[in-house]
N, C-alpha and C positions, 0 to 999 in steps of 0.2 A: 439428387436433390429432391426433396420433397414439396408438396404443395406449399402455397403460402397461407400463412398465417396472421389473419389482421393484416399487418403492412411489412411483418417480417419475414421473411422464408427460414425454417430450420434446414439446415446443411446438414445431411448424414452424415458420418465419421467415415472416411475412409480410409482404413487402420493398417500400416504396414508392419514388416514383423516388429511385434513390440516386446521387449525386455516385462516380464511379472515385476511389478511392485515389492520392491524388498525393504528391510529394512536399512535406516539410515546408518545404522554403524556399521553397516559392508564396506560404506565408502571410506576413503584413506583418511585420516586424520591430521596426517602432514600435508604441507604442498604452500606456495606461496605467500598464503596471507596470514595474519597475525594482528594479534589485538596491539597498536600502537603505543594508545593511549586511555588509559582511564580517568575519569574527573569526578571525583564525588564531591557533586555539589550540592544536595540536600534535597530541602525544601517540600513545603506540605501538597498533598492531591494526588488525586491518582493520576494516570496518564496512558496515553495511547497511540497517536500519531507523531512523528518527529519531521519536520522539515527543514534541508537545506535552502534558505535563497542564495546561490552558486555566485552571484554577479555582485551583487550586498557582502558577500563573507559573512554573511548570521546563519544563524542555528535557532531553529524556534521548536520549543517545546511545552506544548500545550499539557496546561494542567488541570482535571477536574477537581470536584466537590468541594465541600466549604470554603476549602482556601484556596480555589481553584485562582488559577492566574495565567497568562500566557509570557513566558520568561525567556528571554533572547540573550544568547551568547555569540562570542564570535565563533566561527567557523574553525578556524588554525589554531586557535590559543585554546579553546573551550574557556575565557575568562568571562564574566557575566557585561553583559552591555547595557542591558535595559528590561522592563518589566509593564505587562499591561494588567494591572491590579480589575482583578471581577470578573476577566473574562474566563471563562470557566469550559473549557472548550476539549474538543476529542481532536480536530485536526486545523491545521493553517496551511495557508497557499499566501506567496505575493507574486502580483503582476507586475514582471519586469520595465514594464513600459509606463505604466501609471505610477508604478511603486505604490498600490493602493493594498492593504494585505487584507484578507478576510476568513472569521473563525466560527467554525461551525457549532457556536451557541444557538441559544432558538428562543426571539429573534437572532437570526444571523445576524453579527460584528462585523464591520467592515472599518480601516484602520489606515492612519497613515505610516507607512514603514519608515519614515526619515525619522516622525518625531514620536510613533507612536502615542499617538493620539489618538481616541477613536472619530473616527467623523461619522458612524449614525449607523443604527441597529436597522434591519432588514427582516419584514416577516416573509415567511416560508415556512409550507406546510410539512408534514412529517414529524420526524427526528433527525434531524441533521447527522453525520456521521462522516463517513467519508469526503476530500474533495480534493477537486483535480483542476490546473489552469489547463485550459486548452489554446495555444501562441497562436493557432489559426484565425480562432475565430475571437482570441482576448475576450474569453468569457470564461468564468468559473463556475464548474459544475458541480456540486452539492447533491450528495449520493445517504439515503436513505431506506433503509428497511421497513417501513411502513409507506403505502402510500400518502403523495406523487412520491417515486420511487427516487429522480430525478429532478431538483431544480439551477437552472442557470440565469445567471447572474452577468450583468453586463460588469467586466471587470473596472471599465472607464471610471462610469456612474453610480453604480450599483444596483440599478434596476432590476426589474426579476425579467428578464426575456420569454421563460417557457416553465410551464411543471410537467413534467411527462414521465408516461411510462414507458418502464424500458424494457418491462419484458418480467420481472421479479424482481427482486431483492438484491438490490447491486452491492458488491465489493469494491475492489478496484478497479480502478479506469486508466488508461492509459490514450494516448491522442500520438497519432502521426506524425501532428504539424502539417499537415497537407489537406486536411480535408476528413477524416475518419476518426473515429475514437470507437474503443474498443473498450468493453467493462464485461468482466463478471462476472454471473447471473449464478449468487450463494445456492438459492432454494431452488434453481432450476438445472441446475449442471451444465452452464451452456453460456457462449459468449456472445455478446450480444455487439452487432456491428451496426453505427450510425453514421448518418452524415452531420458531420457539424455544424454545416451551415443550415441546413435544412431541418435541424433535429428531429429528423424521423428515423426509425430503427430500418435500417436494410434486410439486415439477416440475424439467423441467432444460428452458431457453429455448435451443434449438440456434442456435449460432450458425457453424456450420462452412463456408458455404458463404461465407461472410464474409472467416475469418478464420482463423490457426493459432498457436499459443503464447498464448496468455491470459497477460495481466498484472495490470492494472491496474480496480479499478472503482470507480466512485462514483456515488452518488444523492443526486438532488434529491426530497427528500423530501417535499416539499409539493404538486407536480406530479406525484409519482410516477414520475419516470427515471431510468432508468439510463445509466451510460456504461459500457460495455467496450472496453476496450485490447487488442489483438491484434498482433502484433510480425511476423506474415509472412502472406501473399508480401510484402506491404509494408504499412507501420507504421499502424495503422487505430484507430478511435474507434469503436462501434457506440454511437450511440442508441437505448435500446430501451425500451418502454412498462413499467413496472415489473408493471402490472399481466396485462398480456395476454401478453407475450415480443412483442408486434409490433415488427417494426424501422422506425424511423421516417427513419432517415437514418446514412450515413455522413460521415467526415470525416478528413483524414489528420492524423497527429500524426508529431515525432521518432524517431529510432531510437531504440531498446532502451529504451520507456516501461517503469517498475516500478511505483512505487505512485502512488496517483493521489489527486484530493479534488474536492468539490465547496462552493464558497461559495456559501452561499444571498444572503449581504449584496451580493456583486457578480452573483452567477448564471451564475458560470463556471463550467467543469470544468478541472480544471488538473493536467498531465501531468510528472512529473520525468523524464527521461531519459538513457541513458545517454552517449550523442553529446554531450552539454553543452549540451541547451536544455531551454527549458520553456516548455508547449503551451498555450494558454488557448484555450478552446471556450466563445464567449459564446451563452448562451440567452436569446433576442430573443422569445419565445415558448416554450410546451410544444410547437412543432410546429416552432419556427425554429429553427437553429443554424447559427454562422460560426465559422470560428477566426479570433479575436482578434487574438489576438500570437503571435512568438514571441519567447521571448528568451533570449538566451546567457547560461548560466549558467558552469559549469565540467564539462570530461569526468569522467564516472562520478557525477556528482550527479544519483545514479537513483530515490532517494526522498525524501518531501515530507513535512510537518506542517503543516496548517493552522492555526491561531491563532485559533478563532474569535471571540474577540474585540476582537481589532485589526484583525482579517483577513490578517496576513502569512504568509508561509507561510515556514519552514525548511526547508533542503536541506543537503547537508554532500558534500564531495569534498576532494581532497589531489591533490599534483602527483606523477605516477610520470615515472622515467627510462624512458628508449626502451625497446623488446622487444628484447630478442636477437634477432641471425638464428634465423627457421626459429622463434620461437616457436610452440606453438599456438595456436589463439584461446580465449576464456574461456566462459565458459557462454552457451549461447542463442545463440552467434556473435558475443559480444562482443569486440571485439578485443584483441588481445595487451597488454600493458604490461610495463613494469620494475619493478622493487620501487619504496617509494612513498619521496618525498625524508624523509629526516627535519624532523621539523617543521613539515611543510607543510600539516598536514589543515585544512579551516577547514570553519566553520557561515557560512551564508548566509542572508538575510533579504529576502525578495522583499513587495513590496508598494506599494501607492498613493502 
């Protein structure tokens, strides 16, 4: 362990034998899961985070730019239910207990999920981006690449609680339910561990010598692990002890992984990505891990929803025409594209 730092400690990696980073087409093609269902449902904007509320049966898929909208389906049927015209948004969260839902526009949206309806814009500094409920503390966390890096949000009310930093540049977050949450840290290679109630950073788990661009994270909660996604030199998975920061193993996943999930029911980790597959990392053990499958989904279907109670998971992409010569490439070293066809965007449903 190394000294502390401001109020967080870095945790050395301590690396057991670890598998080199390889490419993703190593892994088997076949194996359990399969695209069930496709829904091409259209509709203008770009788009980027997909969320299930599991308890509701919706499907919320936030749409940006001009005709940006927040558009809700159901969950089992993919049929359309309702629509929040304006809100122009990158991700949505709802709190199961308020049923209060909120979209990381800037001012932050915050919304009633029965009748959507908005009940009142929230300012918060940054650029909104990411956001995670935490059930612990029924607060929603609003994750940003400019600083405050972090803002929370009383899910009740919608007050702003705290703006804090967490260390860099946060990705995804993930929460215990007990007391911890865990994000991260893109520009830092490193996961950043907090208490929830307290929102101060405890520790930051370095993961540098790993890995660089931070994506994607998820925990097995029961076992206490974590998986982090790392997008270069080449596209990585760290397994890492939730509790210690020990790194237990490597394993390689797809290009340009974005958000990520873990099902306890199957005991996978499962990666969306931007290259057009999806990564399954089955845990055979809390010490063992293989990847699974992969499987072809659609280019740019880079985030996921898990269902936890069916266990499928959502994904969502559209078909773009070619790049122009000489484009430049997209963020992260995504590659170029054309505007997207009209019509073409669809939700996808992966599962058993």
């Amino acid at each position: 362990m190394k000294k502390l730092i401001g109020a967080a400690a870095i945790i050395g990696v301590a690396v057991a034998v670890l598998p080199l980073p390889g490419a993703a087409q190593n892994a088997p093609v076949t194996g359990p899961n399969k695209i069930l269902k496709t829904a091409k449902v259209g509709g203008d904007g770009g788009f980027d985070y997909i969320f299930a509320d599991v308890d509701a049966r919706r499907l919320y898929t936030p749409r940006s730019g001009a005709m940006g909208h927040l558009a809700v389906w159901n969950l089992d049927t993919l049929e359309p239910i309702g629509d929040i015209a304006g809100v122009r948004s990158g991700g949505a969260v709802v709190d199961p207990k308020s049923r209060h839902g909120f979209s990381t526009t800037k001012p932050l949206t915050m919304w009633d999920s029965k009748t959507l309806q908005v009940i009142k814009t929230i300012d918060v500094g940054g650029r909104p981006d990411g956001i995670m409920l935490d059930p612990y503390t029924e607060r929603v966390w609003i994750l940003s690449h400019q600083q405050p890096y972090a803002t929370i949000i009383d899910a009740k009310d919608g007050t702003v609680v705290k703006a804090m930093d967490v260390g860099g540049g946060p990705e995804q977050a993930v929460s215990d339910g007990k007391g911890t949450i865990y994000i991260n840290i893109s520009d830092k290679a490193n996961i950043a561990v907090i208490d929830a109630k307290s929102m101060e950073v405890k520790a930051h788990y370095d993961m540098s010598s790993l890995g660089q661009g931070g994506s994607g994270l998820a925990l097995d909660n029961k076992n206490h692990v974590l998986f982090a996604y790392y997008r270069m030199p080449s596209p990585v998975a760290v397994v890492v002890n939730a509790e210690t920061g020990k790194v237990i193993t490597t394993l390689p996943t797809g290009v340009g992984v974005d958000t990520v999930a873990f099902n306890p029911g199957t005991m996978e980790a499962i990666s969306a990505e931007n290259g057009g597959t999806m990564t399954f990392i089955k845990e055979n053990s809390p010490t063992s891990f293989s990847v699974e499958q992969t499987l072809k989904t659609m280019p740019v279907a880079k985030t996921l929803a898990l269902d936890t109670k069916t266990g499928h998971l959502l994904t969502m992409s559209a078909e773009f025409a070619p790049a122009p010569p000489g484009a430049p490439p997209g963020p992260a070293g995504r590659p170029a594209r054309g505007p997207m066809v009209p019509g073409s965007f669809s939700i996808l449903m992966v599962g058993r």
